[in-house]
N, C-alpha and C positions, 0 to 999 in steps of 0.2 A: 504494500500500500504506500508506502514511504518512498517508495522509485516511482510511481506514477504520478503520487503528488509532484517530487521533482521534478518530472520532466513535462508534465501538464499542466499545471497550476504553479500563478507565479501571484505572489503576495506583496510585490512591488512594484507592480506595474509591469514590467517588462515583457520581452517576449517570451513565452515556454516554447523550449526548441521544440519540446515532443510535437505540438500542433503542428510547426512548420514541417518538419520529416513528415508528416502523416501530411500536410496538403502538397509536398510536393513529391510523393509517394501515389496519390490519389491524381495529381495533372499530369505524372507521368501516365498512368494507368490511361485516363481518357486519351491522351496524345496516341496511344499505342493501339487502342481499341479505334480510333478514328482514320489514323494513319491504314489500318489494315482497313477501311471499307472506303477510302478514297477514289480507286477506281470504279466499284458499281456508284457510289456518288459522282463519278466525273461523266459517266458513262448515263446516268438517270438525268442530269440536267442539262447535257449537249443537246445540239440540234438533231444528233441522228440515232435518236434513241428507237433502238427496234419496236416497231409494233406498238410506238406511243405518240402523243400527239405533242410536239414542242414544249417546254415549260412554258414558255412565256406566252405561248398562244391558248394553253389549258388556263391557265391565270384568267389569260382574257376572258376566255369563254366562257366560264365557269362563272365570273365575276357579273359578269355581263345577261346572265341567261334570264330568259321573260317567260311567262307563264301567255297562254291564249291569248290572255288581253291585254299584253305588254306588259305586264308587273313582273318589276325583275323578282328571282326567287333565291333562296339563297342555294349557296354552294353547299358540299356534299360535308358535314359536321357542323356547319354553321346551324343557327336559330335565325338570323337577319341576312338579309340581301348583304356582299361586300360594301363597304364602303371604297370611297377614292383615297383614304388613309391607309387602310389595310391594303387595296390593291399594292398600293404606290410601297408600305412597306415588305410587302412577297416580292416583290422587283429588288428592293436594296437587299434583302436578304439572302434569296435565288446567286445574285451580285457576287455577293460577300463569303457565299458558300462555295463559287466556282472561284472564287479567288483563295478561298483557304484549301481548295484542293489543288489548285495547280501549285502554290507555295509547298505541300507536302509531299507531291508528287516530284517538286523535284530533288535532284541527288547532292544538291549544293547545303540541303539543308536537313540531312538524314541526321538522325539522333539514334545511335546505338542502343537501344532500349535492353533493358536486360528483363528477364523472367521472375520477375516480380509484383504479386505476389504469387506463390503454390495454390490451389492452381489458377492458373492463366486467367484472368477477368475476362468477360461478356457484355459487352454495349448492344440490345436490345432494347424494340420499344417492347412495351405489353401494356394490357390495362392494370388500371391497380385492382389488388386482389381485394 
């Protein structure tokens, strides 16, 4: 109990390394689990995605879709029609995603990951249980 105080808990304020080793224990983990699905990520937001219809044109459309008598409807988990805020932030996002995949895609910025922790982490979505 007296080693986890020390390395967790700090009584003056300062940093407790223990936290820092466990979030950069935990950023390696994401980087590693991200880094390995970066090409089905580079490959799902390109233009020439098999047997799928553009990001940026499902954005549209999806955003944009009108029921009989023109009332747009919303998109497929939404409750409301998209807004031009939401559209416009799927666009920076979409952006931001092909640009953090082409940076980890390349080899100028590989990170030697090691096998940490036993066993191996898993980035999945699921619902919550």
């Amino acid at each position: 109990a007296n080693e986890l105080i020390r390395r967790f808990a700090s009584s003056n304020g300062n940093v407790a390394v223990g936290w820092d080793e466990h979030r950069f224990v935990r950023f390696n983990n994401l980087l590693k689990m991200m880094k390995a699905r970066v090409p089905n990520l580079v490959e799902a937001l390109g233009d020439d995605c098999k047997y799928a219809t553009r990001m940026e044109d499902l954005l549209e459309k999806l955003s944009c879709a009108t029921d009989d008598n023109g009332k747009l409807i919303p998109p497929p988990g939404y409750e409301e029609p998209m807004t031009q805020q939401e559209r416009e932030a799927y666009k920076i996002i979409v952006a931001a995603l092909n640009a953090l995949a082409t940076v980890m895609n390349n080899q100028k910025y590989n990170i030697p990951f090691k096998p940490i922790p036993k066993p191996e982490p898993e980035l999945r979505v699921r619902p919550p249980l």
